[in-house]
C-alpha positions in Angstrom: -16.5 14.5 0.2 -13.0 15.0 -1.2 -10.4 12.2 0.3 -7.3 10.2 0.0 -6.7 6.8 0.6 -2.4 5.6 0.8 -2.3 2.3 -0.6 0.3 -0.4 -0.5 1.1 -2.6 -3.4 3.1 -5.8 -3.5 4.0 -8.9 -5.3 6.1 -11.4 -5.6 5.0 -13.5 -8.6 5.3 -13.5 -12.5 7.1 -9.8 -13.1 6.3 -8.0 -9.8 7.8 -4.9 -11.0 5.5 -4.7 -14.2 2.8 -5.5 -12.4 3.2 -3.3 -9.5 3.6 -0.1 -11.9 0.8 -1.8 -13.7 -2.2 -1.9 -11.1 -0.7 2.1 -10.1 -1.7 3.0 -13.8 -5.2 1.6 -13.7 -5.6 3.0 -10.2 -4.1 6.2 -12.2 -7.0 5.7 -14.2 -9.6 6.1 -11.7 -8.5 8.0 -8.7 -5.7 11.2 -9.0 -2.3 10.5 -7.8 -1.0 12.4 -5.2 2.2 10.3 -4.9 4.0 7.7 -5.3 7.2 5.6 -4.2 10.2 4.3 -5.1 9.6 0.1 -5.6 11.6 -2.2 -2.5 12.4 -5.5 -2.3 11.9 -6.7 1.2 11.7 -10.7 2.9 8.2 -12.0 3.1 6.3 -11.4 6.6 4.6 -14.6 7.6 7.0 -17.7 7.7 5.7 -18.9 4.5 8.8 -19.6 2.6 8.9 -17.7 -0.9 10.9 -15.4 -2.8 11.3 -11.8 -1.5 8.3 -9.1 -2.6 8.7 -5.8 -4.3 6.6 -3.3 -2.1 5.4 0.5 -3.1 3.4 2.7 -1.1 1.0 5.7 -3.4 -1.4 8.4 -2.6 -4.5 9.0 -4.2 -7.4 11.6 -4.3 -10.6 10.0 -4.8 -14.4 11.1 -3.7 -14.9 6.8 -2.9 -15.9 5.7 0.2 -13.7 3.4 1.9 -15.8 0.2 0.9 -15.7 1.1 -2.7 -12.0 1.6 -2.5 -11.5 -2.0 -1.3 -14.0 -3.3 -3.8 -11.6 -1.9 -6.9 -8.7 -3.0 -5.1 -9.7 -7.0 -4.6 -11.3 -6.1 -8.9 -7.7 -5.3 -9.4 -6.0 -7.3 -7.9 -8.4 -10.1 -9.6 -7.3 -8.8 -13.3 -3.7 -10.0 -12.0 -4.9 -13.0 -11.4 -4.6 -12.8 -7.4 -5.3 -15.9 -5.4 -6.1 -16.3 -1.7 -4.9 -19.6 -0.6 -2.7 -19.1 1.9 -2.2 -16.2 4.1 0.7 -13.9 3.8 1.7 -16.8 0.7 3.0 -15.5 -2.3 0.9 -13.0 -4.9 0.9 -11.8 -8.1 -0.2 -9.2 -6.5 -1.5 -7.4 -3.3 -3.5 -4.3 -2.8 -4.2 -2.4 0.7 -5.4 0.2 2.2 -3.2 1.7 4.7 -5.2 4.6 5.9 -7.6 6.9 4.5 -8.6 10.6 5.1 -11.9 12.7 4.5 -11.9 16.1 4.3 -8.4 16.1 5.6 -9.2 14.2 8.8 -8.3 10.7 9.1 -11.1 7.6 9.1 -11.0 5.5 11.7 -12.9 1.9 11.2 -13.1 -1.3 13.1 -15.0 -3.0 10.5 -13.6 -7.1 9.9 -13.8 -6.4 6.1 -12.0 -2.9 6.4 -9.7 -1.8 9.7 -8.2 1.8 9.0 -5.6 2.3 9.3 -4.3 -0.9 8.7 -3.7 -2.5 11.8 0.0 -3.9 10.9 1.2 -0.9 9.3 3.0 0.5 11.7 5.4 -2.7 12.7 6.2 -3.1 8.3 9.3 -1.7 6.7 7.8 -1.6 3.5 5.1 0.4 4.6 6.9 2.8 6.5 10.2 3.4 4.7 8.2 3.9 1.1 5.7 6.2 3.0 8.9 8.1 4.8 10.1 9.1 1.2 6.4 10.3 -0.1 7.2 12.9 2.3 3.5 13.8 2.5 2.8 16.9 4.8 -0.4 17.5 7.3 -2.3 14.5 8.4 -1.1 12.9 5.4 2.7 12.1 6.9 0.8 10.4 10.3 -0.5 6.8 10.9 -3.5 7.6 12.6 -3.2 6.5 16.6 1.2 6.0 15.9 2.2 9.5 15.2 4.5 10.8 12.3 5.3 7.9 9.9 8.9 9.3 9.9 9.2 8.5 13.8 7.7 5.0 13.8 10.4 2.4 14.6 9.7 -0.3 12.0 11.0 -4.0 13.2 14.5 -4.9 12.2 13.5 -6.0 8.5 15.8 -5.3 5.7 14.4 -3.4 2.7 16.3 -2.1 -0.3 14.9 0.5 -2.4 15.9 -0.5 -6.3 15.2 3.1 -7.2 12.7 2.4 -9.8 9.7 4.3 -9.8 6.0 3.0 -9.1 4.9 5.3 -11.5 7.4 4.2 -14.4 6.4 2.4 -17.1 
């Protein structure tokens, strides 16, 4: 099975940036890029008062299964020292999966641990506006069950693009 799985990074602790374009190099590592974004600076979602996060969206080819993918995400994520205290609180860092595709046709999972695509991607502008600039073609530019990502109406969240590059080091 050949697939690829679009993941979102953010953080908003220690050096974001650095570890942002970090945790994309060791992903680098294991899975092929495809592509990768700019990094943003949007507010936090959530009403839990903190500093803004720095959000990326990537692509990667990878012959894991969807449970394997989360697996080195949350291992990842530990190495940056990623708590889980309070949700949507601030991170070092924060690793999902936004939707993944086998063989070119998208997965579609209800699972508790694992719901592809993510559920809330759709409604977040620093899901949407990084994955708008991938400019990935086919299936790949879709949010399965939304439609073209370049057509989704995001909420009314401000995001600013600080033109450095996920994939920078």
């Amino acid at each position: 099975m050949t697939g690829t799985v679009l993941i979102a990074f953010g953080a908003n602790l220690g050096d974001p940036i650095r570890t942002l374009q970090m945790a994309y190099q060791e992903l680098a590592q294991l899975w092929t890029p495809v592509a990768a974004s700019s990094v943003y600076r949007s507010a936090p979602v959530g009403g839990v008062e903190q500093a803004d996060f720095f959000n990326a969206l990537a692509a990667f080819a990878t012959e894991d299964s969807g449970s394997e993918i989360l697996n080195t995400l949350h291992r990842i994520e530990n190495v940056h020292a990623r708590t889980r205290e309070v949700r949507w609180g601030p991170r070092t860092l924060d690793l999902d999966v936004i939707a993944l595709w086998e063989d070119a046709e998208p997965v579609i999972s209800t699972d508790s641990v694992l719901t592809l695509p993510h559920p809330r991607a759709w409604e977040r502008v620093f899901v949407t506006v990084p994955w708008q600039e991938l400019k990935l073609s086919g299936q790949l530019g879709e949010l399965p069950g939304f439609g073209p990502v370049n057509e989704l109406r995001s909420t009314n969240e401000e995001i600013t693009c600080l033109e450095i590059g996920l994939s920078s080091s």
